[in-house]
N, C-alpha and C positions, 0 to 999 in steps of 0.2 A: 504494500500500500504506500509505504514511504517512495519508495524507488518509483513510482507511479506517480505520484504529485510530484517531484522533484524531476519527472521526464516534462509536465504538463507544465511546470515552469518555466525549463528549458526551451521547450518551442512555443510558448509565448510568447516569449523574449527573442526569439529568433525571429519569429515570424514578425512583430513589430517593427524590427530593424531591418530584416527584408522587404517588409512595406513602404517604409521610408523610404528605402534607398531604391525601390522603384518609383516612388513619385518624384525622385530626384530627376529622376531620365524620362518622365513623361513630360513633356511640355518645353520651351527654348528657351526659358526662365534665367537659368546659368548654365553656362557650358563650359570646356577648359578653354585656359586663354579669357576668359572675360577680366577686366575690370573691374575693383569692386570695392566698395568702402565698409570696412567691418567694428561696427564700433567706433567710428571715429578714424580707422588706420585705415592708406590706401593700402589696396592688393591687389593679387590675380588668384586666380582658381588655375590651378595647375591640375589637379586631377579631380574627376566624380568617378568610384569606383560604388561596385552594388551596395560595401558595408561604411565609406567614409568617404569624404572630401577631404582633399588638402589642397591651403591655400599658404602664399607667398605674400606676408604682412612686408610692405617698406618704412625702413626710415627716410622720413624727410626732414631736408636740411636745407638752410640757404647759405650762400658764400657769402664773404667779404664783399664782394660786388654785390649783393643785393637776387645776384640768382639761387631758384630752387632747384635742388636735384638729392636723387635718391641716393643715399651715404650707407647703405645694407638691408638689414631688416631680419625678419624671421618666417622661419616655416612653423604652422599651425593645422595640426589633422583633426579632421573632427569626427565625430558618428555621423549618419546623417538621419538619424532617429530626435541627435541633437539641434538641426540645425533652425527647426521653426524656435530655437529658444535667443537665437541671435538677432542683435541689429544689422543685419546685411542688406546693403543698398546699391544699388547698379547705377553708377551716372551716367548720364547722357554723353553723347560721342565729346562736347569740347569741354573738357572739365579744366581748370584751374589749380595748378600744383600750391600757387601760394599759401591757401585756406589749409595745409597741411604742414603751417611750417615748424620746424623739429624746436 
């Protein structure tokens, strides 16, 4: 009986995460290579696989001269059971580096 509830967990949980990560790929929402503002950090989506996303967070910086550009950043995987729990926003094609300055 135990090993029987503890299977029904197990594909619960499975099955949720495989939900998710099919409604990742239904629709042209994000794809890799998009653009993307996560929380405030610009990115890209480098991959949507069936159980997570991983995205590419930059640092932004500006020089002595007054220009923006990207100084590193981080990589950030997520579930994607997790991701309706995020601020994720897509801008529009001319976006503005300076609203990002480090």
């Amino acid at each position: 009986m135990f090993l029987a509830g503890l299977a029904v967990l197990f594909f619960k949980t499975t099955l949720e995460s495989l939900i998710a990560g099919l409604l990742v790929f239904v629709g042209n929402d994000y794809n890799n290579d998009d653009i993307i503002i996560l929380d405030g950090r610009l990115g890209r989506i480098v991959r949507v696989s069936m159980w997570k996303t991983t995205f590419y967070l930059y640092t932004v910086k500006k020089d002595p001269d007054g220009k923006t550009f990207i100084s590193g950043g981080t990589k950030l995987i997520v579930e994607n059971d997790k991701l309706k729990d995020l601020k994720l926003e897509k801008p529009l094609d001319n976006f503005d580096l300076d609203m990002f300055e480090g």
